[in-house]
C-alpha positions in Angstrom: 119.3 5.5 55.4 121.7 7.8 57.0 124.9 9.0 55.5 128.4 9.1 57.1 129.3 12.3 58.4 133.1 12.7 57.2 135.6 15.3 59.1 138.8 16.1 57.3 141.3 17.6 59.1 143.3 20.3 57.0 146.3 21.2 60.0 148.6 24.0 59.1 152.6 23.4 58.6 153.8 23.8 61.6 156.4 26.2 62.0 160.2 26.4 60.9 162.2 27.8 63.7 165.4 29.3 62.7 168.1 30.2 65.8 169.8 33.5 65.3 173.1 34.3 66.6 173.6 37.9 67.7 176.9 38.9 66.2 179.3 42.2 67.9 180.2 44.8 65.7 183.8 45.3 65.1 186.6 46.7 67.5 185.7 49.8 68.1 182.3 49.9 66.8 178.9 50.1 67.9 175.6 48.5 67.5 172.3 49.3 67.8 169.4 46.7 67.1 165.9 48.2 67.3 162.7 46.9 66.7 158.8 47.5 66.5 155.7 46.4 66.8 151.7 46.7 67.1 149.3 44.1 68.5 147.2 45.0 64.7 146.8 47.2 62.2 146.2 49.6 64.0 146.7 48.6 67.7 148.6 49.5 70.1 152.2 49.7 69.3 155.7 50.4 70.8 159.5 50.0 69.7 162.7 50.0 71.4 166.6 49.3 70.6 169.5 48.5 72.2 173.2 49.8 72.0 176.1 47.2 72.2 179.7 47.3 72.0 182.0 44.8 70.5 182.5 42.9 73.8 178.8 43.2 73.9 178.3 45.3 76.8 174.9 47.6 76.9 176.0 51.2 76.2 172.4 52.1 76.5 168.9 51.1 75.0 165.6 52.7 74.8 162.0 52.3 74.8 159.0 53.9 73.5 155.0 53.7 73.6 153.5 54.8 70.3 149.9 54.5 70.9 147.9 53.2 68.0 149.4 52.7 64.7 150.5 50.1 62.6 153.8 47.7 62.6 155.7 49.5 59.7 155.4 53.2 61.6 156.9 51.4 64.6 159.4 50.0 62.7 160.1 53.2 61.8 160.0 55.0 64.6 161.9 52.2 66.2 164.9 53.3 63.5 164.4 57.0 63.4 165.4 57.2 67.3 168.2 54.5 67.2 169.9 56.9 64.6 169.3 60.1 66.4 170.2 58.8 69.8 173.9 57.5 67.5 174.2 61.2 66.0 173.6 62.9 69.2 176.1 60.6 71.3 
């Protein structure tokens, strides 16, 4: 006598997706979003930001190949230039 063979399936959630709105900065102002990331921990990794008036024309934006580290240095990174590219312009 054989016995069933029995398969449960144990799926994960499937994802929430949330839409973000990208709101200007007031009169006058500017913004800079930035952002980083690595493919692991460590991996390769790079960041880059962008600079936006209140009309939401690009002022300017940048770009950068870290090399191997992890997500939160090129987070940081990502942040560290954004602000010195602000204080220096």
């Amino acid at each position: 006598m054989s016995l069933p063979f029995i398969v449960r399936n144990h799926l994960p959630k499937a994802p929430v997706i949330t839409e973000i709105f990208w709101q200007p900065p007031p009169l006058r102002w500017v913004k800079c979003n930035s952002n980083g990331a690595s493919k692991g921990n460590p991996d390769p990794s790079a960041c880059g930001g962008i600079f936006r008036d209140s009309q939401a024309n690009n002022l300017g934006c940048f770009a950068s190949n870290l090399g191997v580290s992890d997500a939160f240095f090129a987070e940081l990174i990502g942040a560290i230039t954004a602000i010195g590219i602000a204080q220096r312009r």
